[in-house]
KEVO-20534 format. One line per field, with one value per residue (C-alpha): residue number from 1; x, y, z. Coordinates in steps of 0.5 Angstrom, whole numbers. Layout:
BEGIN
num: NUM/... .
X: X/... .
Y: Y/... .
Z: Z/... .
//
This chain:
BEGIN
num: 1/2/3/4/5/6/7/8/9/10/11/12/13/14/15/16/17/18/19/20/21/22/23/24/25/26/27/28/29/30/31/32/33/34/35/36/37/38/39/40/41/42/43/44/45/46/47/48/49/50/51/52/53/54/55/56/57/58/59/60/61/62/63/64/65/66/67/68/69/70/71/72/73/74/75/76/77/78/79/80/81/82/83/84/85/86/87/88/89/90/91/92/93/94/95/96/97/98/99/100/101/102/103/104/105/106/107/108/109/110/111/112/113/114/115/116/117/118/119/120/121/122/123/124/125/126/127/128/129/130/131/132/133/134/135/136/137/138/139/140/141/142/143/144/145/146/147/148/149/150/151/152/153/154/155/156/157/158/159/160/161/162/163/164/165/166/167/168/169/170/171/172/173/174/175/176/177/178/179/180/181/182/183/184/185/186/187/188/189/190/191/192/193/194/195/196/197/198/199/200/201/202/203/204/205/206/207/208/209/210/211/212/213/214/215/216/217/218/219/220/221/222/223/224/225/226/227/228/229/230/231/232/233/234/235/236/237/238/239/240/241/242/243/244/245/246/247/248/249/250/251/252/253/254/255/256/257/258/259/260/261/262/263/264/265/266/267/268/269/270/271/272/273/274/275/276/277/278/279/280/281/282/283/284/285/286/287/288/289/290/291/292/293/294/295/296/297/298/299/300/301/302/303/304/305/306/307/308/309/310/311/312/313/314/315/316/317/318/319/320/321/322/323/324/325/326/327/328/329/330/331/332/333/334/335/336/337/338/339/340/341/342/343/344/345/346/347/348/349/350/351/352/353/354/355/356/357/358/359/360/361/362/363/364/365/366/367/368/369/370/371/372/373/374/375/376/377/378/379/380/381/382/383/384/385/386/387/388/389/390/391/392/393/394/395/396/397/398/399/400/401/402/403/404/405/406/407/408/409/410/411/412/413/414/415/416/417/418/419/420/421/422/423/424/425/426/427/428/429/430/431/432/433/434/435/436/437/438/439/440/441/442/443/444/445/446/447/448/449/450/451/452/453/454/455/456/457/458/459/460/461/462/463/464/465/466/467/468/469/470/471/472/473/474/475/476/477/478/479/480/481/482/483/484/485/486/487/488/489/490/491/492/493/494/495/496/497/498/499/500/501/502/503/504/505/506/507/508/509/510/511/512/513/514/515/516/517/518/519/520/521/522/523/524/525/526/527/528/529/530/531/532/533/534/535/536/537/538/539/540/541/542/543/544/545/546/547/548/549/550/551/552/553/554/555/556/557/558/559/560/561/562/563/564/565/566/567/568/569/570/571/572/573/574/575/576/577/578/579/580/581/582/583/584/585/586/587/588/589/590/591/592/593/594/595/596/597/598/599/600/601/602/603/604/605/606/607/608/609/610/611/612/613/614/615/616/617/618/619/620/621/622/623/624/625/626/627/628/629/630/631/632/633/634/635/636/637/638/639/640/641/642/643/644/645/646/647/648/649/650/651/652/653/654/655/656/657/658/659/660/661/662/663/664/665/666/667/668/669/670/671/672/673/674/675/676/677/678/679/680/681/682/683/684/685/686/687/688/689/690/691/692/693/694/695/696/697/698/699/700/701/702/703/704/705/706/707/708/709/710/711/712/713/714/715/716/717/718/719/720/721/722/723/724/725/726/727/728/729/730/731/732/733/734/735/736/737/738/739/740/741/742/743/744/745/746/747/748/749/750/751/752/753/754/755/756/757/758/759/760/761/762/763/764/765/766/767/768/769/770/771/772/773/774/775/776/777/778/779/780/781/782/783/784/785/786/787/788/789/790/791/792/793/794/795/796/797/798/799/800/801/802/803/804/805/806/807/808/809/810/811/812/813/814/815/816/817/818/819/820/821/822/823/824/825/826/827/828/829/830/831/832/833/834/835/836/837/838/839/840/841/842/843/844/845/846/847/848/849/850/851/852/853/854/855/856/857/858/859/860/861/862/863/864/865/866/867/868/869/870/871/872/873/874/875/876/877/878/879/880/881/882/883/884/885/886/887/888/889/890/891/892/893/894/895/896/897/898/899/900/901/902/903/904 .
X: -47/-52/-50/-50/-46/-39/-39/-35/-30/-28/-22/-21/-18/-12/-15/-19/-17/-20/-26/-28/-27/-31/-36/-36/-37/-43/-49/-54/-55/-54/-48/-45/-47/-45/-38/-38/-38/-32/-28/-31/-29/-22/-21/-23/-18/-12/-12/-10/-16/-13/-12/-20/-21/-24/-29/-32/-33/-37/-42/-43/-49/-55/-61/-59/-57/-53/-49/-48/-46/-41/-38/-37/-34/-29/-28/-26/-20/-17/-18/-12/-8/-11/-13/-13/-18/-22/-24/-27/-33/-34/-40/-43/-42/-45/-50/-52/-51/-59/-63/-69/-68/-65/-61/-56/-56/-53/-48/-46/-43/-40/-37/-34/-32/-28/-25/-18/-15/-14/-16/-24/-24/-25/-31/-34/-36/-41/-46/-44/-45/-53/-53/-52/-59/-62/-69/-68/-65/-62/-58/-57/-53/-49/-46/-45/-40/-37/-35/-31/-28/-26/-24/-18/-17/-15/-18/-17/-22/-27/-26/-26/-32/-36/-37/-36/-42/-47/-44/-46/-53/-55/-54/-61/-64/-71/-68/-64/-61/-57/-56/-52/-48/-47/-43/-40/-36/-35/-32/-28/-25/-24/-19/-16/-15/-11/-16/-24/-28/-34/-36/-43/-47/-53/-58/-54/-54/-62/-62/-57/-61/-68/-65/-62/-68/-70/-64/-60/-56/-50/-52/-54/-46/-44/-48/-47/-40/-40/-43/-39/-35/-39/-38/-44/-45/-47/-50/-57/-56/-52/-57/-62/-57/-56/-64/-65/-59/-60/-65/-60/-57/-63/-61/-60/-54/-47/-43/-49/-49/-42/-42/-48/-44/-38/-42/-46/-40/-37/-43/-43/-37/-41/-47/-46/-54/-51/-57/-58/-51/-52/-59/-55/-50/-55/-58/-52/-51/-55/-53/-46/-48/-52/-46/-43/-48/-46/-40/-33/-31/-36/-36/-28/-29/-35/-30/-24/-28/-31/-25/-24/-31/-29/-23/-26/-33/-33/-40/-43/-41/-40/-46/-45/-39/-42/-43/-36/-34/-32/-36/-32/-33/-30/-23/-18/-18/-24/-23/-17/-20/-26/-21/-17/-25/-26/-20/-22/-30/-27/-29/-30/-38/-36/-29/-31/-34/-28/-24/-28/-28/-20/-19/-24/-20/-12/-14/-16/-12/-10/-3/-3/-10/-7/-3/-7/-11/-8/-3/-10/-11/-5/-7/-14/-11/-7/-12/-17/-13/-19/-19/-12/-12/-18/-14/-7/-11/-13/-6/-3/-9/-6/1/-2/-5/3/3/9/7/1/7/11/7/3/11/11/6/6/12/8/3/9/11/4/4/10/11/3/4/10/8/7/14/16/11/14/21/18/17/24/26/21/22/25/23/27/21/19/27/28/22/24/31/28/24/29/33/28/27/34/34/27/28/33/37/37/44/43/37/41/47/43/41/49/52/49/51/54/49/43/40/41/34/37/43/42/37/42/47/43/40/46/48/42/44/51/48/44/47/55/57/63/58/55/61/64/58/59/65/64/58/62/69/62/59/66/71/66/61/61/54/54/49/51/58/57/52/57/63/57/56/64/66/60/62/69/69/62/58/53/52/51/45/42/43/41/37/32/25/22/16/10/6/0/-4/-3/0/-6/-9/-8/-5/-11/-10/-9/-15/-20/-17/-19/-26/-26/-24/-29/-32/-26/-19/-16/-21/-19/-11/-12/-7/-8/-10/-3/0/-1/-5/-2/-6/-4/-6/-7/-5/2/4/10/16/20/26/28/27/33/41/46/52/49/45/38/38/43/46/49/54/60/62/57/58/53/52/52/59/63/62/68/73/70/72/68/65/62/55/53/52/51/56/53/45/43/36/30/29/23/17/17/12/6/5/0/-7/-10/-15/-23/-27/-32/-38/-44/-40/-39/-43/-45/-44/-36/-30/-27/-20/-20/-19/-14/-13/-15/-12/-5/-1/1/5/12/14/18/26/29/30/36/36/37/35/38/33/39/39/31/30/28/25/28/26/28/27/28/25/22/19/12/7/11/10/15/13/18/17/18/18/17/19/18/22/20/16/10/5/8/3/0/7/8/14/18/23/28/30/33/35/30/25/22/16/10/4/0/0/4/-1/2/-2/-1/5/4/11/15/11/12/8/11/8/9/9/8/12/12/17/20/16/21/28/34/40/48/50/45/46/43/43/36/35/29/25/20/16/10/6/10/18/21/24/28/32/36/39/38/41/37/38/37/35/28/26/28/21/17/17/25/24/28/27/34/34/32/38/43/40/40/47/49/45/48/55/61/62/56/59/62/66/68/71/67/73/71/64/63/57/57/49/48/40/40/43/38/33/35/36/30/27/29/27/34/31/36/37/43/49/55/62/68/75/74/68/61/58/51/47/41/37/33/30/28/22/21/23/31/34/40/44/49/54/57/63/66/68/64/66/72/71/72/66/67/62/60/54/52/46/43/45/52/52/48/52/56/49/48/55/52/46/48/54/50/44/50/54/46 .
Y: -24/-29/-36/-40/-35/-40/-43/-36/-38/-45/-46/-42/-45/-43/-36/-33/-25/-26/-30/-25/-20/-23/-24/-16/-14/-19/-17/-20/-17/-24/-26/-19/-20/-26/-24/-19/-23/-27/-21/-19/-27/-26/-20/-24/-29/-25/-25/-18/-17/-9/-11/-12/-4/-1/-7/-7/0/0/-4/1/4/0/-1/-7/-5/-11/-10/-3/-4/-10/-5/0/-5/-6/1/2/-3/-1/6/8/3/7/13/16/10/11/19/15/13/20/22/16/18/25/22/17/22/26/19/19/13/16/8/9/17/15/9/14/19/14/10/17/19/11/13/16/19/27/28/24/28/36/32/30/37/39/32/32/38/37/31/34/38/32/31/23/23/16/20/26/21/18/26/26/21/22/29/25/21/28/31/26/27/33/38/44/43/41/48/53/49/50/42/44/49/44/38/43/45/37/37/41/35/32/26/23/18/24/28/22/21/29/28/21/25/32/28/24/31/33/28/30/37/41/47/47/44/41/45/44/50/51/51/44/41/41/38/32/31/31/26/21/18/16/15/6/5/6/14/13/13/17/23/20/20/28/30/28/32/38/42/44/52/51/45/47/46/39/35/37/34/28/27/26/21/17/13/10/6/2/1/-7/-4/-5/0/5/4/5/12/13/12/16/22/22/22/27/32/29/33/39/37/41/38/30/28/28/25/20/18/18/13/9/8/7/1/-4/-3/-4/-11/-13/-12/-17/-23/-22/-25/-27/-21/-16/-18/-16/-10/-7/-10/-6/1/-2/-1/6/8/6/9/16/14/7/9/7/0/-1/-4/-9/-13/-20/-18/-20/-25/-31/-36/-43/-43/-36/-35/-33/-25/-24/-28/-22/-17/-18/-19/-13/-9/-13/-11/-4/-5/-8/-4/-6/-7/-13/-15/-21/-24/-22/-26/-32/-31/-30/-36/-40/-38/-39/-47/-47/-51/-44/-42/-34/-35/-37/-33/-26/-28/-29/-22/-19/-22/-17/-12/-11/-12/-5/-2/-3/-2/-5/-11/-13/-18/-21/-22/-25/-30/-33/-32/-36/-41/-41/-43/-48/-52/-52/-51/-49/-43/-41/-40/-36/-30/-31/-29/-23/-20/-21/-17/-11/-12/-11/-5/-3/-5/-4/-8/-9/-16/-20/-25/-29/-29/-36/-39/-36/-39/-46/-46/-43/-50/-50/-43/-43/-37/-30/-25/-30/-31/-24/-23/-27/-25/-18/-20/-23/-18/-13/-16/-20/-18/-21/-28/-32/-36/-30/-30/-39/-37/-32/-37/-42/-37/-36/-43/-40/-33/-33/-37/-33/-28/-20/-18/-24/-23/-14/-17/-22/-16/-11/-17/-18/-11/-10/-17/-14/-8/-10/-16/-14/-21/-26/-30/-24/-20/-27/-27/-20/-20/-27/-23/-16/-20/-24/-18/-14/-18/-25/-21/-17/-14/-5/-5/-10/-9/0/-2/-7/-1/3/0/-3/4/6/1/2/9/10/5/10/12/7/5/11/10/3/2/8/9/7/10/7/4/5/0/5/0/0/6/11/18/23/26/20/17/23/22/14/17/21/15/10/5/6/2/6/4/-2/-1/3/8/14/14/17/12/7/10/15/21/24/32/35/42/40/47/51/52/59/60/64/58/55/56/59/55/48/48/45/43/39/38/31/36/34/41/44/50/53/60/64/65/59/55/56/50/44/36/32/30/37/39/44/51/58/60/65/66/60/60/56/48/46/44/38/33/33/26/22/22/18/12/14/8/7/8/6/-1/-2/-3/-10/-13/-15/-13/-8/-7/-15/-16/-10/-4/2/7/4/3/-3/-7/-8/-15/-18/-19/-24/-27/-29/-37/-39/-46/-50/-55/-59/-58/-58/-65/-61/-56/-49/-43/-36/-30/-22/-18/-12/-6/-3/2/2/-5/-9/-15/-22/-24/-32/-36/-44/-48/-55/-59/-66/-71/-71/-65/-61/-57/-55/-49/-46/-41/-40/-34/-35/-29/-24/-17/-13/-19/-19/-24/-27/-23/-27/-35/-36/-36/-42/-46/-53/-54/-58/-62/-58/-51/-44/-40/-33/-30/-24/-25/-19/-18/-15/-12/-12/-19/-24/-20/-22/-20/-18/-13/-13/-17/-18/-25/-27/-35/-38/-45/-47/-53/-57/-63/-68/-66/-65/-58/-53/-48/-43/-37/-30/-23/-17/-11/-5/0/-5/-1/6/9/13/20/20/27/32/41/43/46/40/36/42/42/34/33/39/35/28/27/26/20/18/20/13/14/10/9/5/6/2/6/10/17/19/22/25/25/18/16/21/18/11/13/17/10/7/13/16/24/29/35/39/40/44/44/43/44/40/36/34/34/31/30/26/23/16/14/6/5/6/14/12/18/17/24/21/26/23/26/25/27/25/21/18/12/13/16/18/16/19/18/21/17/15/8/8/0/0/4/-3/-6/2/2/-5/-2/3/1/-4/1/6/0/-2 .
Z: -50/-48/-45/-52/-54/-52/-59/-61/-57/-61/-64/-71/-77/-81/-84/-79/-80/-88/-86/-81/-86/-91/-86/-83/-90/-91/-95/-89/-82/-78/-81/-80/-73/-71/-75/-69/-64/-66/-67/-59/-57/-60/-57/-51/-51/-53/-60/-65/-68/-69/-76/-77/-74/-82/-82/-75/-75/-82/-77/-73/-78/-76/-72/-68/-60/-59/-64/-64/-55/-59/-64/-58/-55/-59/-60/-54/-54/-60/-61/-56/-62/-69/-66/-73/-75/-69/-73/-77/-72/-69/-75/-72/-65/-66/-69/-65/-59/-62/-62/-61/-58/-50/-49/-56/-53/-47/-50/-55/-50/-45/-50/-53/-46/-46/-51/-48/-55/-55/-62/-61/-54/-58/-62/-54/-52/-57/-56/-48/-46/-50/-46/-40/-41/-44/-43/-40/-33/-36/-42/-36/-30/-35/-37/-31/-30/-37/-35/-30/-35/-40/-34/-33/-40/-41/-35/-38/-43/-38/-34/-40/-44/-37/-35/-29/-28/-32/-26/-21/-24/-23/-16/-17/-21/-20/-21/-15/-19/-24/-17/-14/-21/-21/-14/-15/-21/-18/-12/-17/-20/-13/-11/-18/-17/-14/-12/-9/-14/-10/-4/-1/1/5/-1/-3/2/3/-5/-3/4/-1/-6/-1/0/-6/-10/-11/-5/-8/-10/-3/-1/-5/-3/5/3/0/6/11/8/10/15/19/22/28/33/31/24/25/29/23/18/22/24/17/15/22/18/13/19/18/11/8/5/10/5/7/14/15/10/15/21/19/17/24/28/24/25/33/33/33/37/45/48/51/51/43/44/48/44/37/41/43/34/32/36/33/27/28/31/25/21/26/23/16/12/15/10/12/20/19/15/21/27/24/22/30/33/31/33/40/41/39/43/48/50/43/44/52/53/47/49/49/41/40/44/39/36/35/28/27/23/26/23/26/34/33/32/37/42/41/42/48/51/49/51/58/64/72/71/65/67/70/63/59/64/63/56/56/60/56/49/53/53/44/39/36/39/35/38/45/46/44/49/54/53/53/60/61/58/61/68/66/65/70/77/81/77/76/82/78/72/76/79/72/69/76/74/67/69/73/67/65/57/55/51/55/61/57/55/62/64/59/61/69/68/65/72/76/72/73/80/83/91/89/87/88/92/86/84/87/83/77/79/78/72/70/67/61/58/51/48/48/50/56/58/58/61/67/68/69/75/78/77/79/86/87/95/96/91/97/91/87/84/83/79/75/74/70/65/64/63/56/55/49/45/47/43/45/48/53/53/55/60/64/64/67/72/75/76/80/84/85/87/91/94/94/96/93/89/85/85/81/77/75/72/67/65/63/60/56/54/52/49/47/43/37/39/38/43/48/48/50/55/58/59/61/66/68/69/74/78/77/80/83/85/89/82/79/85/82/75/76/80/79/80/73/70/71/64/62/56/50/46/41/42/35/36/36/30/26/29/27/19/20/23/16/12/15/10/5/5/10/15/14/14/20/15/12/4/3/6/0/-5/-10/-13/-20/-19/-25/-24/-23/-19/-24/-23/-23/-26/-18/-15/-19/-16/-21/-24/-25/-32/-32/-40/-42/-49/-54/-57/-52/-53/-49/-45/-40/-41/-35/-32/-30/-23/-18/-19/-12/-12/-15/-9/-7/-8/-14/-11/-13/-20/-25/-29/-32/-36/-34/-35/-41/-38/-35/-39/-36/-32/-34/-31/-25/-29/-27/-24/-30/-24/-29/-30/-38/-44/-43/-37/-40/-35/-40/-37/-36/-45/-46/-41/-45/-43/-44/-51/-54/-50/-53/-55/-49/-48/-47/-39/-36/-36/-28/-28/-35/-38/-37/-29/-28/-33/-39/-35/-37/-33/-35/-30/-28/-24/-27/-25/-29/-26/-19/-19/-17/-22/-23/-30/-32/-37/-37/-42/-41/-45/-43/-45/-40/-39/-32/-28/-21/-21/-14/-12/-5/-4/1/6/2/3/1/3/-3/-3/-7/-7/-10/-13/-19/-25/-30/-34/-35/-40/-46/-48/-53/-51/-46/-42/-40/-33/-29/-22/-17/-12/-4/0/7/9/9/11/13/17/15/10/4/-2/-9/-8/-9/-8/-11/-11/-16/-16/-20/-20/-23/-21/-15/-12/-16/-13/-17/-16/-18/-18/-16/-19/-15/-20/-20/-13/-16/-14/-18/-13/-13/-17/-13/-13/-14/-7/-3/-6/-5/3/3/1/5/11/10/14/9/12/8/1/-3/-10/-15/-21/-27/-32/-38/-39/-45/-45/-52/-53/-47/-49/-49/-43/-39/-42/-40/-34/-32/-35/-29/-25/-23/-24/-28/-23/-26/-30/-29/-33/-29/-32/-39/-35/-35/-28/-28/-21/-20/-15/-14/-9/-6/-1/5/3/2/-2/-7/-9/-14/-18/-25/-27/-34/-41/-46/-51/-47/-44/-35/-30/-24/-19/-12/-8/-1/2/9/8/5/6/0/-5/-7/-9/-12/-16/-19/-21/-25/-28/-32/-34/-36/-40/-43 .
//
């Protein structure tokens, strides 16, 4: 639509649904189009237009471009909807698809391959597989992409239709353009499939390097991407790949050049001459320095892909180091991340510039920054022996400047030196005492105390300077609580006299019988009893020669870094995390389940007649709390239903420009009508202004659903949401989105949440506390309840023989019962479902005197398993529950959980 198109969008009157229909069925082509555009105008903003599908559908038999591109796009949207009604538009897909007119070609095969409807995709092969070998490279590139599409649909077909040969026929294309589209789509079917799909030969692989010349900078990825992929068969073959790839690292495109960095430092694997090395070396630097003058966005993506590229080859970048020193107007996630390459690229040839750069960034206004920098002082004096000495006298300079957090973390990490260094450096340590007095911080007190510990017999007031620290036992925390014990054994070990040996004793009483600190308190009696019976051992144990450390604190383990190497230029390059870390792939060639793989006695189908019994022998008698084994034969499980396919990128984009998946997401039905939420802030309580909530869980995604309803007499907006610290530390991933609030109107939103940012400490608990704030009133604070089946993850499915070794591996110390005595199970079919809806996977079932014994397993983040075991007799009210898991603290908030998904 063009800009003077915003007239579509006005507000409509009473009865708009006939005016447009009448208006669809005009006699006159611009009243037809013009209805159209309503309709797409509607469908924009949220409104059903569904209901108009046979009418817009008519308007597909016409000449006119746009609004066939128009018609299209409201197929798209709803066919998932009407997919009985959408058959209707197949003749006109077909017949569009041989147009002589190769744009209406191309748009009639990828708006098929958009439609995601089963009984369309049997009528997609005969068209697509013509416009695979169509005689216009345009109708040809959009094949390509479109069997991607069907491939995610249904994969089966695509194989037994030959799809895939025909993609692989198109890397021989004379146009680059079909031959990157080519393999941006079977490299989107190999991330979808289980088995070898798009592997590069010899005779590939000339085509790609020939096409990569010539084709749009984002064909140029994906064929870098591809390559990168391919294994050279000797070093010769590598340096030709990379002599002719070397050139894309001129590219104006950073997305090319990073893809063209990945792929050299792959091949640079292969590659034995250290001549051709240390020359690939040398080209690559520049223009990983000229992403450095990009963007803040852009420099932060370079300096994290920059940070791995270092750490596999120094040399690339070691002569560049005034490139990441920090400019005054950079933001704070780039100084860091320069840093942190700064530390790496430190050597005794450039030490002396680093320093002075680091010392410049400890007297900046930005604490975080500060103290990084200086730590970073630290570290380089740990990693450079030579320079270490350089690197104490800018720390004692810093001290000197008696800023109070720029003197702790220069105590913390004059701690590490010493540790480095050992008898090499504590001359300074007087200096360090002056300071005493103004540390508050637990990591720097604790950093101290280790010092004077470590070195009490060359520190006259030793056991003085260790006494102020005491006076405030009890109320320190543990780090510096557990270094004050250990400090004062040292003192008394070191020096038996009167003075340390008082100390000794106040500090083991605190640290046993005033403390209710595990760890504090078992190192206390540890060392009591050395003391007690060998003091001669506890100098040995105590005082032993500690292992020097070395600075590989931000150094990736070898394996991890050649997989990040591998991901350069994606998110797991920024993340520093393998894909799998955070994103989910959907196989579709699920692997099938043998009936061998199952043990007897536990029944995998299960029944809704109450009086079902298994087949196959019955199961040996077991207290309700055992774990299901071996009885008699039983039949195999249906076949699980296949899960759904992950969503293709539409990688040409959509038909006109429009964000498609901003209107309706296609692939996904109609969203049901919404429940009702939980009340949590009365309008009585907020001044008319009524807040329901839950959190929900959809697509994996934990979300926090909420409805505002002001009841006030004055428009409230600018609402914003705050979380306290909860157990599950659930926090805002975003800002709340709620309109402005007209009086007497609502508005429903779902929050997405994230885990783990904001825990606190104690036994868990379900208690969420919330406060909510708008421009007009002052803070709300409520309280909600979470529900732990909200976390029930979806990959909680477990084999039948990884929950038996599971269960038989966990202690029975970790087995928690209890009874739900009002709970009624009266279809077994439809509580199964219910509690697979919440992803508490069904394992097996096996009969026990006149009872059902159900297991399931459910799992919550970070890869906790739950393996529960429900015992009833159905119809009759009462269930026995028992829960083995890693952490039975969490079984409380469990037994709540799914107590109220049984009682719903």
């Amino acid at each position: 639509m063009s800009g003077h198109d915003s007239k579509y969008f006005s507000t409509t009157k009473k009865g708009e649904i006939p005016e447009l229909k009448e208006e669809l069925n005009s006699q006159y082509k611009d009243k037809r189009k013009d209805a159209v555009k309503k309709v797409i105008a509607a469908m924009t903003v949220g409104k059903d237009v569904s209901s108009l599908f046979t009418d817009v559908v008519n308007c597909m038999q016409t000449e006119n471009l746009e609004l066939k591109k128009l018609v299209y796009l409201y197929l798209i949207n709803y066919a998932k909807s009407q997919p009985d009604l959408a058959i209707l538009a197949v003749n006109t897909f077909v017949k569009d698809s041989q147009d002589p007119n190769p744009l209406i070609r191309a748009l009639a095969v990828r708006t098929m391959g958009c439609i995601r409807v089963d009984k369309i995709t049997e009528y997609l092969c005969d068209p697509l597989q013509r416009c695979l070998k169509d005689d216009d490279p345009y109708v040809r590139k959009t094949a390509a992409i479109c069997v991607a599409k069907l491939y995610d649909i249904n994969a089966e077909l695509v194989e037994d239709r030959g799809f895939l040969e025909s993609l692989k026929d198109l890397i021989s294309d004379n146009n680059p353009m079909v031959v990157a589209n080519a393999v941006a789509a079977l490299a989107e079917i190999q991330e979808n499939s289980s088995g070898p799909i798009f592997e590069i030969s010899s005779h590939t692989l000339s085509k790609l390097l020939t096409a990569l010349n010539e084709c749009t900078e984002w064909g140029q990825v994906f064929i870098l991407d591809a390559l990168s992929r391919y294994k050279a068969a000797d070093a010769r073959e590598a340096e030709n790949i990379v002599e002719r790839v070397t050139p894309r690292l001129q590219h104006a495109n950073c997305a090319v050049v990073l893809s063209a960095v990945k792929m050299i430092l792959q091949q640079m694997e292969l590659i034995t001459s250290t001549d051709v090395v240390r020359n690939l070396c040398k080209k690559m630097a520049p223009p990983l320095v000229t992403l450095l003058s990009a963007e803040p966005e852009i420099q932060y993506v370079a300096l994290r892909n920059i940070n791995l590229i270092v750490q596999r080859r120094p040399t690339i970048l070691a002569h560049e180091i005034k490139v990441f020193f920090c400019k005054y107007n950079d933001p704070i996630y780039v100084k860091m991340e320069k840093l942190e390459i700064m530390i790496k690229l430190a050597s005794d040839r450039n030490i002396d510039q680093v320093l002075l750069e680091f010392k410049e960034y400890a007297t900046e206004v930005d604490v975080d920054f500060v103290r990084k920098a200086v730590r970073a002082i630290g570290r380089c004096a740990i990693k450079l022996e030579r320079a270490a000495e350089r690197c104490i006298s800018v720390l004692l300079e810093l001290i000197k400047i008696k800023v109070n957090y720029v003197v702790q973390e220069a105590i913390i990490v004059i701690k590490d030196i010493f540790r480095r260094y050992p008898n090499t450096y504590e001359s300074i340590i007087a200096t360090l005492c002056e300071s005493l007095d103004t540390l508050d911080e637990p990591e720097a007190k604790a950093s101290m105390i280790w010092i004077i510990g470590e070195y009490a017999e060359r520190i006259d007031n030793a056991d003085e300077l260790l006494e102020s620290f005491l006076e405030s036992f009890p109320e320190e925390p543990a780090q510096v609580q557990l270094q004050l014990l250990t400090a004062t054994v040292k003192l008394f070990l070191k020096k038996p006299t009167e003075g340390p040996q008082q100390m000794i004793q106040v500090v083991l009483n605190n640290a046993t019988v005033e403390t209710d600190n595990p760890d504090l308190r078992d190192r206390a009696y540890i060392y009591w009893r050395l003391l007690s019976t060998d003091p001669e051992a506890a100098k040995d144990v105590v005082l032993a020669e500690k292992p020097v450390i070395t600075d590989d604190s931000n150094q990736l383990d070898s394996s991890l870094l050649d997989e990040l190497l591998a991901n350069i230029a994606t998110l797991s390059s920024v993340y520093h995390k393998p894909p799998e870390a955070f994103v989910t792939r959907v196989k579709t060639t699920a692997p099938k389940t043998e009936d061998d793989d199952y043990p007897n006695g536990i029944d995998t189908g299960y029944s809704d007649t109450p009086t079902h019994v298994a087949d196959g022998g019955t199961s040996p008698q077991t207290s309700s709390s055992s774990a299901p084994y071996p009885a008699g034969r039983q039949p195999a499980p249906p076949p699980a239903a296949p899960a759904p396919a992950a969503p293709v990128p539409d990688l040409l984009g959509d038909l006109i420009g429009l964000d498609n998946s901003a209107i309706v997401p296609v692939d996904q039905p109609e969203p049901a009508p919404a429940a009702p939420l939980p009340v949590v802030l009365p309008a009585s309580t907020g001044q008319g202004l009524q807040i329901s909530a839950q959190l929900t869980r959809q697509d994996g995604q934990v979300l926090y659903g909420m409805l505002f309803e002001n009841n006030t007499q004055i428009p409230l907006d600018g609402f914003m949401i705050q979380f306290n610290k909860n157990s599950f530390g659930l926090a805002a991933a975003g800002p709340l989105q709620v309109p402005q609030l007209q009086p007497g109107t609502s508005a429903r939103t779902l929050l997405p949440m994230v885990l783990f940012q904001n825990v606190s400490g104690g036994a868990p608990s379900s208690l969420l506390q919330v406060a909510v704030k708008n421009n007009q009133q002052p803070v709300w604070y409520f309280n909600d309840k979470v529900s732990l089946h909200v976390f029930f993850t979806e990959d909680g499915r477990m084999e039948r023989g990884s929950f038996l070794e599971t269960w038989r591996s966990l202690p029975d110390s970790n087995e928690v019962l209890k009874d739900l005595p009002g709970i009624v199970v009266s279809n077994v079919e439809a509580t199964l479902d219910r509690l697979a809806a919440s992803n508490m996977f069904f394992i097996a079932k096996r009969k026990h005197a006149n009872q059902d014994v159900f297991y399931f397993s459910a799992k919550i983040p970070r890869g906790i398993p739950f393996l529960i075991e429900l015992t009833t007799v159905i119809g009759n009210p009462g269930i026995k529950c028992a829960i083995k898991t890693p952490n039975p603290e969490m079984a409380p908030l469990f037994f709540e959980a799914i107590e109220s998904l049984l009682k719903a």
